[in-house]
ZATI-810789 format. One record per residue: residue number from 1; residue in three letters; x, y, z of N, C-alpha, C in turn. Coordinates in nm, 3 decimals, padded with zeros to 5 digits, m for minus. Layout:
BEGIN
seq_type_neast_nnorth_nup_caeast_canorth_caup_ceast_cnorth_cup
NUM_ALA_X_Y_Z_X_Y_Z_X_Y_Z
...
# end
This chain:
BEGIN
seq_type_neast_nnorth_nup_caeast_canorth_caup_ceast_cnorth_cup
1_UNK_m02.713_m01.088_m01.047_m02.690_m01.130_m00.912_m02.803_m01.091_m00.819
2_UNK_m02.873_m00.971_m00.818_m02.968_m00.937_m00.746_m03.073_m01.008_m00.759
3_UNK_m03.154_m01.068_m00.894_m03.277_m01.145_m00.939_m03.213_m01.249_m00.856
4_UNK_m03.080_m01.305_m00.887_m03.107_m01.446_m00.837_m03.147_m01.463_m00.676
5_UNK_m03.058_m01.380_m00.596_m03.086_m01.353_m00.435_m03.231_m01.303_m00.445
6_UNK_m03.286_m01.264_m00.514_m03.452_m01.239_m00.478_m03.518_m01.409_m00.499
7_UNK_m03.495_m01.426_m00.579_m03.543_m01.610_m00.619_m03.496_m01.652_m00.492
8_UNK_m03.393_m01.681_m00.444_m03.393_m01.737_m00.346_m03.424_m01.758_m00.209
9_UNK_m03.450_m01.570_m00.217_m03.503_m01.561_m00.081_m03.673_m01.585_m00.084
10_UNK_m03.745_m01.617_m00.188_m03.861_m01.688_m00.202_m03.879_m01.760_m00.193
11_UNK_m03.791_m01.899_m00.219_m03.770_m02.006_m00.242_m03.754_m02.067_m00.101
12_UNK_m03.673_m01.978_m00.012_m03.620_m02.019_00.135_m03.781_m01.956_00.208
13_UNK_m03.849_m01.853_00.168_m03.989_m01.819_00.260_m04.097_m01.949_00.232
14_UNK_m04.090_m01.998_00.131_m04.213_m02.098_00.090_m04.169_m02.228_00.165
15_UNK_m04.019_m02.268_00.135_m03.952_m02.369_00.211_m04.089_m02.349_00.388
16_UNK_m03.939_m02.227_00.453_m04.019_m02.233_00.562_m04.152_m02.198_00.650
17_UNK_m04.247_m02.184_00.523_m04.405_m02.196_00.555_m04.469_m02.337_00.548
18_UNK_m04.506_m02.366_00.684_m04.555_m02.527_00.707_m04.743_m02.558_00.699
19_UNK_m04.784_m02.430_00.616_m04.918_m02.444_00.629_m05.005_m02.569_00.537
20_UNK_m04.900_m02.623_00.456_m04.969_m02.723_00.385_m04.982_m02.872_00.481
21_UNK_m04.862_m02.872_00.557_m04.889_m02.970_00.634_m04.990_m02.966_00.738
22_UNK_m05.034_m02.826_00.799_m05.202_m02.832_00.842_m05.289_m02.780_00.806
23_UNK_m05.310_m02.865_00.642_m05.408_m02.816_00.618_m05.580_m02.888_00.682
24_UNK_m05.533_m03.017_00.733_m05.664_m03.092_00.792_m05.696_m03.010_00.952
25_UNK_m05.631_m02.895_01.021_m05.647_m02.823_01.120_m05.715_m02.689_01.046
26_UNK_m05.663_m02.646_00.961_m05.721_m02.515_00.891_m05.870_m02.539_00.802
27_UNK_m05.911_m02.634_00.783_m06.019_m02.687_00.707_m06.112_m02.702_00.819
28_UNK_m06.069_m02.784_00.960_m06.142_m02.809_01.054_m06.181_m02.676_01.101
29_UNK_m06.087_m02.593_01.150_m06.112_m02.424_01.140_m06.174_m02.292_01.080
30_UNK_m06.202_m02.395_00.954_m06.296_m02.319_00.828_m06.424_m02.366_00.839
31_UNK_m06.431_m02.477_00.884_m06.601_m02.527_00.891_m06.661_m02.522_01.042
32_UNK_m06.605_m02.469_01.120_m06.653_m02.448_01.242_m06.683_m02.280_01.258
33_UNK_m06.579_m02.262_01.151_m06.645_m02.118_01.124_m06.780_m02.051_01.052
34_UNK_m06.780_m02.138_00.973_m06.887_m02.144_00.941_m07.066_m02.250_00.957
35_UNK_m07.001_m02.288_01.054_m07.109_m02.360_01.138_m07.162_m02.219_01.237
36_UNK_m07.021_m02.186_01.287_m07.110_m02.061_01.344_m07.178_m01.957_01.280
37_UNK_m07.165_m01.934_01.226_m07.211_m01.802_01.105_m07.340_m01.889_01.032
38_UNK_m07.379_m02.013_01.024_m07.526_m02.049_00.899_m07.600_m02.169_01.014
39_UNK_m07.533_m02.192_01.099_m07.586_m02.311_01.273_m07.560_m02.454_01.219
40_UNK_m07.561_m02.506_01.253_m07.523_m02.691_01.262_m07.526_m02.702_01.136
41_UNK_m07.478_m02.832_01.119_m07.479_m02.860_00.989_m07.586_m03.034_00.961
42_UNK_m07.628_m03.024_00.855_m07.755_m03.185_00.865_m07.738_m03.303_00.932
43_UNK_m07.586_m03.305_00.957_m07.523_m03.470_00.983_m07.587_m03.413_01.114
44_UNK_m07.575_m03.331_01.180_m07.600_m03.288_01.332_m07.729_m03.316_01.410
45_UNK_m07.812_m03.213_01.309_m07.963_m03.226_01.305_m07.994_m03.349_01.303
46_UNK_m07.982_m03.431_01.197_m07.980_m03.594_01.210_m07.970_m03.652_01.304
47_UNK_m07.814_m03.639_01.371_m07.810_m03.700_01.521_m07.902_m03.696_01.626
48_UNK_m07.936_m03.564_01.612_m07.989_m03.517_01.721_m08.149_m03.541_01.718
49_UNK_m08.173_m03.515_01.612_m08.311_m03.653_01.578_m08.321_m03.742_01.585
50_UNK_m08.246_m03.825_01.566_m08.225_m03.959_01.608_m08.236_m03.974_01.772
51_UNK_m08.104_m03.909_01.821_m08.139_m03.921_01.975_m08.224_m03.907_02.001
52_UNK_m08.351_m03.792_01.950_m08.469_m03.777_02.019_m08.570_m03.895_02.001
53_UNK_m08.548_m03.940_01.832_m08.640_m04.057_01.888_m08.617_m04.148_01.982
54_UNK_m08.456_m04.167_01.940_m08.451_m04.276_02.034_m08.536_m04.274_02.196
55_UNK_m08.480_m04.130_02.238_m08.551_m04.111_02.364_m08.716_m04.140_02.435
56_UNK_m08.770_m04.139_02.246_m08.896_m04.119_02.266_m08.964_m04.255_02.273
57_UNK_m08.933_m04.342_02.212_m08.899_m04.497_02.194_m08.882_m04.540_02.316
58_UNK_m08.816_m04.518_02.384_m08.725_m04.582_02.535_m08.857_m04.529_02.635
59_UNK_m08.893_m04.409_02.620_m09.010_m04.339_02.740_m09.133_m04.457_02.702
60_UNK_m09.174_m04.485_02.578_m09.278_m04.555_02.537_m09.262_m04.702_02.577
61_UNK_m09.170_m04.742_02.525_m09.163_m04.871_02.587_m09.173_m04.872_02.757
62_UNK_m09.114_m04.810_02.838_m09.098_m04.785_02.964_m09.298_m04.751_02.997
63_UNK_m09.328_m04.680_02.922_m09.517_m04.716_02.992_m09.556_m04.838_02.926
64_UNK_m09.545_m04.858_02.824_m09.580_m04.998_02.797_m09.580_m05.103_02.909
65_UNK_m09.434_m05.097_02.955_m09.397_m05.241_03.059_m09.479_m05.199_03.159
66_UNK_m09.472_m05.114_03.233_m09.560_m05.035_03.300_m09.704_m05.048_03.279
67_UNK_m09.762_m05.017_03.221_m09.938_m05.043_03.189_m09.933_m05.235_03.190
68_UNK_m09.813_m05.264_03.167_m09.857_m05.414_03.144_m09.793_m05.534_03.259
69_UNK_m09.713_m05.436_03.362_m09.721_m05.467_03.503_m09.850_m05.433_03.558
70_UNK_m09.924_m05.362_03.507_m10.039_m05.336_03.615_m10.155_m05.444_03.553
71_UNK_m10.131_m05.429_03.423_m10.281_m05.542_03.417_m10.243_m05.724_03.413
72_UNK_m10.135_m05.731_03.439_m10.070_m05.838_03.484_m10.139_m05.883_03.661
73_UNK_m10.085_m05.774_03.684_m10.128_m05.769_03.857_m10.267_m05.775_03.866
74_UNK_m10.348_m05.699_03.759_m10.516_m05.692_03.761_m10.572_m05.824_03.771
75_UNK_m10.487_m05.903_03.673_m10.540_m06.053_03.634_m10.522_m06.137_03.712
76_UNK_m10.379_m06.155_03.794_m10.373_m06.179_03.903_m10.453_m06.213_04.044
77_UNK_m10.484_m06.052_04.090_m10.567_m06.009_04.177_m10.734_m06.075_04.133
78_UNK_m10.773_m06.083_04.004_m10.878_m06.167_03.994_m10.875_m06.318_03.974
79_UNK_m10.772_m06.435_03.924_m10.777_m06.517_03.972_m10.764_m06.565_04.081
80_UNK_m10.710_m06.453_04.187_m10.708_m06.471_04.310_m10.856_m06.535_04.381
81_UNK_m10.892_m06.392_04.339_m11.070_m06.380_04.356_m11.079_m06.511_04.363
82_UNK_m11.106_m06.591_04.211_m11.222_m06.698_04.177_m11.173_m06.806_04.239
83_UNK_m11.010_m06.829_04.244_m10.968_m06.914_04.349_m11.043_m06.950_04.512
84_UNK_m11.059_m06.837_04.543_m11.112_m06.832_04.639_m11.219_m06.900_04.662
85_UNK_m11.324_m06.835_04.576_m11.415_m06.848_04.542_m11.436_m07.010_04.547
86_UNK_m11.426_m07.055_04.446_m11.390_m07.216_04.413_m11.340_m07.294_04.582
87_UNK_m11.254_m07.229_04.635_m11.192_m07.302_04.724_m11.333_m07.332_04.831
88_UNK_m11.391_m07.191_04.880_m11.525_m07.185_04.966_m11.649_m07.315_04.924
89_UNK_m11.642_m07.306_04.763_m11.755_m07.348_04.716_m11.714_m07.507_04.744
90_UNK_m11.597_m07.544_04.758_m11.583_m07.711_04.743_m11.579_m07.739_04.923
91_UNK_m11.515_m07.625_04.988_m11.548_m07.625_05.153_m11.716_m07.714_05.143
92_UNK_m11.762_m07.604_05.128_m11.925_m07.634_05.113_m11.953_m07.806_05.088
93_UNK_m11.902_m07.839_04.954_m11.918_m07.961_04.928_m11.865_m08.093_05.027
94_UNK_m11.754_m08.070_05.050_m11.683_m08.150_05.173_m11.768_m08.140_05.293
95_UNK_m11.812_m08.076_05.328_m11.941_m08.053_05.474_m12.063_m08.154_05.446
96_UNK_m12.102_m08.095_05.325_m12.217_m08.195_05.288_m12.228_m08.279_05.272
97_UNK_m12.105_m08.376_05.225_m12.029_m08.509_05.241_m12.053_m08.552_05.353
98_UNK_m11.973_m08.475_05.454_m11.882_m08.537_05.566_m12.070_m08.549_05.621
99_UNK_m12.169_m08.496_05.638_m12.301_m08.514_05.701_m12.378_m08.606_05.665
100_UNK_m12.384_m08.614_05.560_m12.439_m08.765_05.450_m12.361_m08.864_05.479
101_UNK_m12.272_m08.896_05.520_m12.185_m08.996_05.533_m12.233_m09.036_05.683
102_UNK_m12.244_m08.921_05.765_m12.277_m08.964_05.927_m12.435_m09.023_05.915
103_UNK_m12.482_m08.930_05.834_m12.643_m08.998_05.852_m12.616_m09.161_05.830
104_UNK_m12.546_m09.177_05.719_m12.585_m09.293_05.670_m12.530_m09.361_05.756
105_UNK_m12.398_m09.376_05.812_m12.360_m09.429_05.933_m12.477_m09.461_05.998
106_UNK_m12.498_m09.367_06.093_m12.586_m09.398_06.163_m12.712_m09.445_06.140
107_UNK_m12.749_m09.484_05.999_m12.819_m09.568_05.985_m12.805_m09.677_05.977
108_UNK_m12.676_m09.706_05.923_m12.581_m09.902_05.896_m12.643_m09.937_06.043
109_UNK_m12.559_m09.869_06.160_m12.565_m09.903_06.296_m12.703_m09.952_06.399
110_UNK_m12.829_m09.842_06.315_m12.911_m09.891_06.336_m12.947_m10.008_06.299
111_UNK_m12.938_m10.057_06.149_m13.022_m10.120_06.070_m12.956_m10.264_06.112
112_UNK_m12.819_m10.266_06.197_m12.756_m10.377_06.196_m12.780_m10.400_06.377
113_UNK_m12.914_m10.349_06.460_m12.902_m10.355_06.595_m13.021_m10.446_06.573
114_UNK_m13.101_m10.372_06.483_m13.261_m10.400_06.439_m13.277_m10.577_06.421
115_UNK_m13.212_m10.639_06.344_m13.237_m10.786_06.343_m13.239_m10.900_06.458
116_UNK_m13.122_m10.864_06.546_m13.098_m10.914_06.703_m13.263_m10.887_06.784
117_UNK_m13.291_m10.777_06.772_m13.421_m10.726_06.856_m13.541_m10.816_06.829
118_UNK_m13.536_m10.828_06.612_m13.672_m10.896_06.604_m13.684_m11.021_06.594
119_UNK_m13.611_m11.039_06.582_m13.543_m11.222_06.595_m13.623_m11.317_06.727
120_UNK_m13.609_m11.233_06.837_m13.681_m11.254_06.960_m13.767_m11.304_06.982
121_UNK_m13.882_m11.204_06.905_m14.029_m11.286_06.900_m14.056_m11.381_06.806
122_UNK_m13.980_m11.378_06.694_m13.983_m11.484_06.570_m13.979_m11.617_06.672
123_UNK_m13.895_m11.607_06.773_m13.867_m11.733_06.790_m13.980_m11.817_06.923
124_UNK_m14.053_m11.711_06.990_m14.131_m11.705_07.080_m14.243_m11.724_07.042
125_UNK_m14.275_m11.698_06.903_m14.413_m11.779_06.792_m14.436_m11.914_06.830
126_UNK_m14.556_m11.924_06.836_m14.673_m12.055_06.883_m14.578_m12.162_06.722
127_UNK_m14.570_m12.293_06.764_m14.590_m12.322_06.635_m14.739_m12.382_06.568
128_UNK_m14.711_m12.386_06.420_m14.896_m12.342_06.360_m14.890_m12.546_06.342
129_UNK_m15.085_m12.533_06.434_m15.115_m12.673_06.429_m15.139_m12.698_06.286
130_UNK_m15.155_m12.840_06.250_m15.180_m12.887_06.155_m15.325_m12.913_06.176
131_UNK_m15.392_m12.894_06.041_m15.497_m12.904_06.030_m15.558_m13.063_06.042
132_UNK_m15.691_m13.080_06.099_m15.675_m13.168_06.127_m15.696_m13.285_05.988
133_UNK_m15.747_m13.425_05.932_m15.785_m13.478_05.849_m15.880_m13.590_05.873
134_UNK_m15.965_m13.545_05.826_m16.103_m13.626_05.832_m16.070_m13.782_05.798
135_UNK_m16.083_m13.864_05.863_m16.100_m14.029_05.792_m16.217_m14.033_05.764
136_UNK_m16.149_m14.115_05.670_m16.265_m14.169_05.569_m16.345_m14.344_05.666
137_UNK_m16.478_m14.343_05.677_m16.505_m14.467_05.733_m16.529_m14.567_05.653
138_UNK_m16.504_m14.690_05.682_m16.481_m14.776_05.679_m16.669_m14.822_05.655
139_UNK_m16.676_m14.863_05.526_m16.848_m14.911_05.584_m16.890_m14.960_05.386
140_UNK_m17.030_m14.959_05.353_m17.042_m15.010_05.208_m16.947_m14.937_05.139
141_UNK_m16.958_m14.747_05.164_m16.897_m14.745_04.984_m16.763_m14.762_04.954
142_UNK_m16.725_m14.897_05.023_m16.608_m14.953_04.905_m16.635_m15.033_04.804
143_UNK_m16.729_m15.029_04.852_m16.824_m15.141_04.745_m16.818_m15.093_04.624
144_UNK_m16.876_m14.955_04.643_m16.884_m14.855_04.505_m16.776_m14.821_04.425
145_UNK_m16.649_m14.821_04.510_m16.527_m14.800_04.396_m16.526_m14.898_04.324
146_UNK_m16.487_m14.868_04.174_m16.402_m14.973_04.042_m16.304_m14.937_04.032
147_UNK_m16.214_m15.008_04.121_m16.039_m14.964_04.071_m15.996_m15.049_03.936
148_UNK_m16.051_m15.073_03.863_m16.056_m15.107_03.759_m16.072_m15.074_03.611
149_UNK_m16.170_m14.994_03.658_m16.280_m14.957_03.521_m16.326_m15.091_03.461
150_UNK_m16.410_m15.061_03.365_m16.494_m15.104_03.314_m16.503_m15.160_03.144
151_UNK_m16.512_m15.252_03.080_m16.473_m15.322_02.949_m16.596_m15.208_02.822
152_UNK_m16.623_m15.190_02.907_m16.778_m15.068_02.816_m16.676_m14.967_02.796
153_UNK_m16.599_m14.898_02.860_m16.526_m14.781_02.841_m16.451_m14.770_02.753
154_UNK_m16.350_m14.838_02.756_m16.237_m14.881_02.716_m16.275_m14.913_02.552
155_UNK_m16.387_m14.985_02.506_m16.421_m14.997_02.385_m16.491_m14.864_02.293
156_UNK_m16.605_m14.770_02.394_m16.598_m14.632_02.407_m16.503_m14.591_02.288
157_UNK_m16.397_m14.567_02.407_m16.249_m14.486_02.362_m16.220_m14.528_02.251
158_UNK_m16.214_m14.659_02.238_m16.146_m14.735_02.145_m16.216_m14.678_01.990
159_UNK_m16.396_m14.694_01.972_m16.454_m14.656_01.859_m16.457_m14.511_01.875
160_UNK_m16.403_m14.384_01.943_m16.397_m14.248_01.904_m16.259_m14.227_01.805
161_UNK_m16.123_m14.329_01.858_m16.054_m14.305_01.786_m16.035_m14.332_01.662
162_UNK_m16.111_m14.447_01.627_m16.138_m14.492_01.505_m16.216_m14.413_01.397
163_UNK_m16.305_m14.342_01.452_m16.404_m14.238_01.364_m16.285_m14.112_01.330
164_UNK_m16.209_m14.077_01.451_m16.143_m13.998_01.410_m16.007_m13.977_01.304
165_UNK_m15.977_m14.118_01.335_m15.882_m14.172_01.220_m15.950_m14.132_01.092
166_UNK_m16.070_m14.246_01.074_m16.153_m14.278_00.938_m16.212_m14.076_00.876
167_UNK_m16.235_m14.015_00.950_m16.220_m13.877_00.941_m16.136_m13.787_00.849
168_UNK_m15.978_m13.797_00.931_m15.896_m13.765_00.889_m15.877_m13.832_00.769
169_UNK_m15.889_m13.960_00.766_m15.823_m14.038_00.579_m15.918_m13.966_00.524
170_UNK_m16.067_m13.927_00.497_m16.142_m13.917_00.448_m16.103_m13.749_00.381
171_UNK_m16.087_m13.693_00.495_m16.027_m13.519_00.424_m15.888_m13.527_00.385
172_UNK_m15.796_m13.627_00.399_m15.701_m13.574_00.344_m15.723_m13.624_00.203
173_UNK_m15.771_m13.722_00.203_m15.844_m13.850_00.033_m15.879_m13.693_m00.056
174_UNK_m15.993_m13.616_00.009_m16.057_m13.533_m00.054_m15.927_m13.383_m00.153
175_UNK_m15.816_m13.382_m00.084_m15.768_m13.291_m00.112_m15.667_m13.359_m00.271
176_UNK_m15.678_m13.248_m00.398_m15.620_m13.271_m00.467_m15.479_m13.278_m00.445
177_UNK_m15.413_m13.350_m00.528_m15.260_m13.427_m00.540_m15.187_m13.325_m00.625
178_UNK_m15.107_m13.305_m00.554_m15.024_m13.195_m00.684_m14.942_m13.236_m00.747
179_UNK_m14.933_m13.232_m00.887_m14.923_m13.234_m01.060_m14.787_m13.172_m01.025
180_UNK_m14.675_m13.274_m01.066_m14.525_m13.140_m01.118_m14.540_m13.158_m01.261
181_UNK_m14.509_m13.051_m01.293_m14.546_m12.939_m01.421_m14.375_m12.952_m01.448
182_UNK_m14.330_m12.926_m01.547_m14.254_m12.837_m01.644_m14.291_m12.733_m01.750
183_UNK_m14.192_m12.645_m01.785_m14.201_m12.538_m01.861_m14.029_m12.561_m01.982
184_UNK_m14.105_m12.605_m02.118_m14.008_m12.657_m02.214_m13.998_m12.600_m02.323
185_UNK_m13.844_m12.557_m02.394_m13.864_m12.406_m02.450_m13.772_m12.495_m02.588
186_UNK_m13.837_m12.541_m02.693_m13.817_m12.618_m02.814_m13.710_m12.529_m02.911
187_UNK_m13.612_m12.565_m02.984_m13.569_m12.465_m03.124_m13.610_m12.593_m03.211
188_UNK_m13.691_m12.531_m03.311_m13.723_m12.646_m03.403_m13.631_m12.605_m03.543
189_UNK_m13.558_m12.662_m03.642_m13.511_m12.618_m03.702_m13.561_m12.695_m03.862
190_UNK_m13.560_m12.597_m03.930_m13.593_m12.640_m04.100_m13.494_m12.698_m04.177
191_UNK_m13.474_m12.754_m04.300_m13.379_m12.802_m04.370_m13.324_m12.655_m04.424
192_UNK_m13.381_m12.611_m04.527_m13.325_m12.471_m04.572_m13.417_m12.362_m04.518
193_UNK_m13.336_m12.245_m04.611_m13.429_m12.122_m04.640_m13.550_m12.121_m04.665
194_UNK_m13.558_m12.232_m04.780_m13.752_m12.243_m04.862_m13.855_m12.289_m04.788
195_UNK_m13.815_m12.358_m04.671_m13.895_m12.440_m04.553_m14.033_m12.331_m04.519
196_UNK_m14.125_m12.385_m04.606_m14.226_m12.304_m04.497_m14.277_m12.327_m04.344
197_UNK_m14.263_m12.159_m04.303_m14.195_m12.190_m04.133_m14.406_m12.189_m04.092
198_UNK_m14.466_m12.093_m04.121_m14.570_m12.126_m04.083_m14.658_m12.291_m04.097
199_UNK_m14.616_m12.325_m04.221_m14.674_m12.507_m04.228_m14.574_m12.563_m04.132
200_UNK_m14.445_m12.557_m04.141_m14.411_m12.625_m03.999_m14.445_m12.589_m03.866
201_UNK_m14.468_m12.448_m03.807_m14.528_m12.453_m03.644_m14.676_m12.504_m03.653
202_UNK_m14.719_m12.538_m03.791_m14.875_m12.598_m03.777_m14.846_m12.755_m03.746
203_UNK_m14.768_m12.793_m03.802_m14.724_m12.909_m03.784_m14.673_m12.968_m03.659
204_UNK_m14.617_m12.857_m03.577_m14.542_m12.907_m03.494_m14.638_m12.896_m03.373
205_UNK_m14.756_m12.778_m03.356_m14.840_m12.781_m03.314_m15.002_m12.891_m03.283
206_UNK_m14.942_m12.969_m03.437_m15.033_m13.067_m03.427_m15.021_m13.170_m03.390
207_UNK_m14.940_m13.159_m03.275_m14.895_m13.273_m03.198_m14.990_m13.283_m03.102
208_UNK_m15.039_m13.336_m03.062_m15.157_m13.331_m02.896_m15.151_m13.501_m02.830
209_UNK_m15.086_m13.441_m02.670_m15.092_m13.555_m02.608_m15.206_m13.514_m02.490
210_UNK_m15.222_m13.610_m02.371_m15.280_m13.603_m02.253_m15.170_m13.473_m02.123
211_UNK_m15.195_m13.430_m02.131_m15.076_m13.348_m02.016_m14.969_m13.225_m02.092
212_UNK_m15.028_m13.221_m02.230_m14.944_m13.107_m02.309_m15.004_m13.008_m02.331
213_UNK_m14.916_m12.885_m02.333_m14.996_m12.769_m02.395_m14.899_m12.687_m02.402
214_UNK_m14.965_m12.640_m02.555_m14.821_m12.549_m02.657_m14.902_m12.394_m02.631
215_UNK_m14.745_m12.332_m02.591_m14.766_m12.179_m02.581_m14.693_m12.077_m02.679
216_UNK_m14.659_m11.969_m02.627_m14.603_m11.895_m02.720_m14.466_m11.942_m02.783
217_UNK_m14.476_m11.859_m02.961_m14.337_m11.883_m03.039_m14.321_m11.766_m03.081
218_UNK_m14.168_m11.769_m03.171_m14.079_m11.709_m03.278_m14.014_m11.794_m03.362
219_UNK_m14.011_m11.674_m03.427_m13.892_m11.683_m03.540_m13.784_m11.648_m03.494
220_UNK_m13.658_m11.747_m03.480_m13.524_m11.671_m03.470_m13.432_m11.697_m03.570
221_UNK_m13.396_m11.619_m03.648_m13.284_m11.615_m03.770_m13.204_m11.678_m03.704
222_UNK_m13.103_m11.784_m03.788_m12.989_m11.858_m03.796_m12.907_m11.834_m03.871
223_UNK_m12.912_m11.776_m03.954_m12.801_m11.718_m04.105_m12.812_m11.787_m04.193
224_UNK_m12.740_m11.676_m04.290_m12.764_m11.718_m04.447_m12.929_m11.739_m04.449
225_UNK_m13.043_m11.680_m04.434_m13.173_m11.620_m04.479_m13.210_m11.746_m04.382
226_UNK_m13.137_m11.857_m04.289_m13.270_m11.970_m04.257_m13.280_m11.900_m04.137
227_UNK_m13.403_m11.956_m04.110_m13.481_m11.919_m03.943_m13.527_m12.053_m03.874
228_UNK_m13.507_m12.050_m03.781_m13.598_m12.168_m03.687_m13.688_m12.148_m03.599
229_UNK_m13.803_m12.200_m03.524_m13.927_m12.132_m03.482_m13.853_m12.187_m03.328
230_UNK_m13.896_m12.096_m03.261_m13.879_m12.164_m03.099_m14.012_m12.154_m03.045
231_UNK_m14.052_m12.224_m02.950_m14.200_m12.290_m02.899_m14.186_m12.299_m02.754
232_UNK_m14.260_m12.239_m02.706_m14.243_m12.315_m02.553_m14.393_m12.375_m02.547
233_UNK_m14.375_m12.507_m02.465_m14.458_m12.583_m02.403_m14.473_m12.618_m02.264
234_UNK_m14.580_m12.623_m02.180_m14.581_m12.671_m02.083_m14.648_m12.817_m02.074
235_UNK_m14.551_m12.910_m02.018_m14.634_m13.063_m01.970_m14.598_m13.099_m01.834
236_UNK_m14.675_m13.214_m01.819_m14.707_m13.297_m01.671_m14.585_m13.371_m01.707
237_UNK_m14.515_m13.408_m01.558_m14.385_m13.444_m01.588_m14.424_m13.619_m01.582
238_UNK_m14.535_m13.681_m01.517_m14.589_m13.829_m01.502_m14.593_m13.825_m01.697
239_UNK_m14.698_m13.785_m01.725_m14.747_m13.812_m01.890_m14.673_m13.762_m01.982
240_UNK_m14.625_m13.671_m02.012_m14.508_m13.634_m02.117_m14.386_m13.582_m02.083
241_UNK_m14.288_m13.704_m02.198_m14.122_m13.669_m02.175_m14.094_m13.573_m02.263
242_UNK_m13.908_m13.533_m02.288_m13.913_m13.457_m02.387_m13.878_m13.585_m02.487
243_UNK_m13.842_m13.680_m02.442_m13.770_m13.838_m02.585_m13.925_m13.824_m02.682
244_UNK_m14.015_m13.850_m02.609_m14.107_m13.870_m02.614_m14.179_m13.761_m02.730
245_UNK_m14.184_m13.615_m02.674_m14.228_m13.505_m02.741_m14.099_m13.491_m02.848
246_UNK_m13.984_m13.497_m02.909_m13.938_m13.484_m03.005_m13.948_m13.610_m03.101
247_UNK_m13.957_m13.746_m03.076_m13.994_m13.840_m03.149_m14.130_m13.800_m03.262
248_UNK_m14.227_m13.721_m03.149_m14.344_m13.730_m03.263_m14.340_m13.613_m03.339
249_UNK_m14.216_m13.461_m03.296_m14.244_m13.356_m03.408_m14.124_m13.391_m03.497
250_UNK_m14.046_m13.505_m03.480_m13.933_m13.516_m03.573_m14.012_m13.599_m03.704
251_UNK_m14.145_m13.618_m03.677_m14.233_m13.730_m03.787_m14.224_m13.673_m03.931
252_UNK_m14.257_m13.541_m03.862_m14.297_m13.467_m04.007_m14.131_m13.409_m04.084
253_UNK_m14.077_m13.521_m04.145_m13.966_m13.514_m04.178_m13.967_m13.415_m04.296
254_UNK_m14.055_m13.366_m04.386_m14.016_m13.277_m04.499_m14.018_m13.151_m04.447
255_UNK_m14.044_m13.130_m04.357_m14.029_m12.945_m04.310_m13.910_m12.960_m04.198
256_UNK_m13.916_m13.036_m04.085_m13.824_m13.063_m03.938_m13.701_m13.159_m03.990
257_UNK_m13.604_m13.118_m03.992_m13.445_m13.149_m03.953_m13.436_m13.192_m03.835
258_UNK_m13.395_m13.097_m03.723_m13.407_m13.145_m03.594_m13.508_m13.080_m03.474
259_UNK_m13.484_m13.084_m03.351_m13.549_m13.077_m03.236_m13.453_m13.084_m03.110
260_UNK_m13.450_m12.943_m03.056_m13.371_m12.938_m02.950_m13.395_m12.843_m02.851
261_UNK_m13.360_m12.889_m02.731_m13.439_m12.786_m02.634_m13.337_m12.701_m02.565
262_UNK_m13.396_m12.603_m02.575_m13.307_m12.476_m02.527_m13.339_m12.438_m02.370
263_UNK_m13.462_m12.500_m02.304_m13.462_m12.423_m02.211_m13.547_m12.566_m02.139
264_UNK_m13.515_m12.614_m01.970_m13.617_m12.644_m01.911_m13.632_m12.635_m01.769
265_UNK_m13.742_m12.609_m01.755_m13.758_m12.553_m01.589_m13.880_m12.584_m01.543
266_UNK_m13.873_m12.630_m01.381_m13.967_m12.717_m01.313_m14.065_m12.609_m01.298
267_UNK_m14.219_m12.626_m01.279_m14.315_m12.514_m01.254_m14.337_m12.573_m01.073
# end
């Protein structure tokens, strides 16, 4: 019986001890105690650094605006200046105007009084005699004029132009007549391969008219081993055709097949 009344009267002291319910007052009470006893604690220091920058930040900006009200005003105070300046300098110009403008005035005014004045004597001028004119008298030398002329003259004239005609036929007679030329570019072609090509350009060469003349050749391959010679000639287009110039190299029928012209052009 005694243990149990001791249990209970423990049981009823813990009951009515309420310290667990403040324990967020007794904790707050424990660290303020010991804030005093070791000084602030970091979260503090922090703050309080912070505030200071902040403070220090806010002073800086505050001269900033400051230094930059004043050179605001500096810049100011000197476009003032040049304003000015400018304003005087175009004063100036407007004066110099407004004086040039009077001169000239007053010259229109003159220059327009001036014609009335000289007009005056223009018109008070003598007028100018005519010179006088000699007659001619009346007496022989009409005798002496030929309003006519004369049949001697006239024939004169007549035999200068004639020499000068007969002149002219005579030098233009003298000047040579110009020759149209061609320039004629032949392919002469062989029967076969075996064709001797040198006895045929002898052959074909031994053509000779009045107004012809044979110039440079080749050989140009045709295939399968044949070749044909090409020739150019120049002739007078009055004295030799080409009907004409292939009739007589087509003669020599055992070497020449045909005759055809590849090229012709006026000289």
């Amino acid at each position: 019986m005694p243990k149990q009344s001791t249990k209970m009267s423990g049981l009823q002291c813990l009951a009515s001890e309420n310290i667990w319910f403040d324990k967020h007052s007794y904790d707050e009470a424990e660290k303020r105690f010991y804030e005093g006893v070791n000084g602030p604690s970091t979260q503090q220091q922090q703050v309080k650094t912070a505030l200071q920058q902040a403070k220090g930040r806010q002073q800086k900006r505050q001269h900033r605006n400051s230094s930059s009200h004043a050179g605001g005003d500096q810049e100011l105070v000197s476009r003032m200046k040049s304003l000015e300046l400018e304003n005087q300098t175009l004063h100036k110009v407007v004066e110099n105007m407004r004086a040039a403008m009077q001169k000239l005035e007053s010259r229109v005014a003159v220059l327009e009084k001036s014609p009335a004045t000289a007009a005056v004597p223009c018109a008070k001028a003598a007028p100018v005699k005519a010179a006088p004119v000699k007659q001619v008298e009346n007496g022989d030398d009409d005798d002496d004029i030929d309003l006519f002329g004369s049949d001697e003259e006239d024939d004169e004239a007549a035999r200068l132009k004639q020499e000068r005609l007969d002149a002219y036929a005579a030098k233009k007679s003298k000047k040579p007549a110009l020759i149209a030329k061609s320039s004629i570019l032949l392919d002469v072609k062989p029967w076969d391969d075996e064709t001797d090509m040198a006895k045929l350009e002898e052959c074909v060469r031994s053509v000779q008219m009045d107004g012809l003349l044979w110039g440079a050749s080749k050989l140009v391959p045709v295939g399968y081993g044949i070749k044909k010679l090409q020739i150019n000639c120049v002739v007078e287009d009055d004295k030799v055709g080409t009907d004409i110039l292939e009739e007589e190299i087509t003669k020599f029928e055992d070497f020449i097949q045909s005759v055809d012209v590849a090229a012709f052009n006026k000289i």
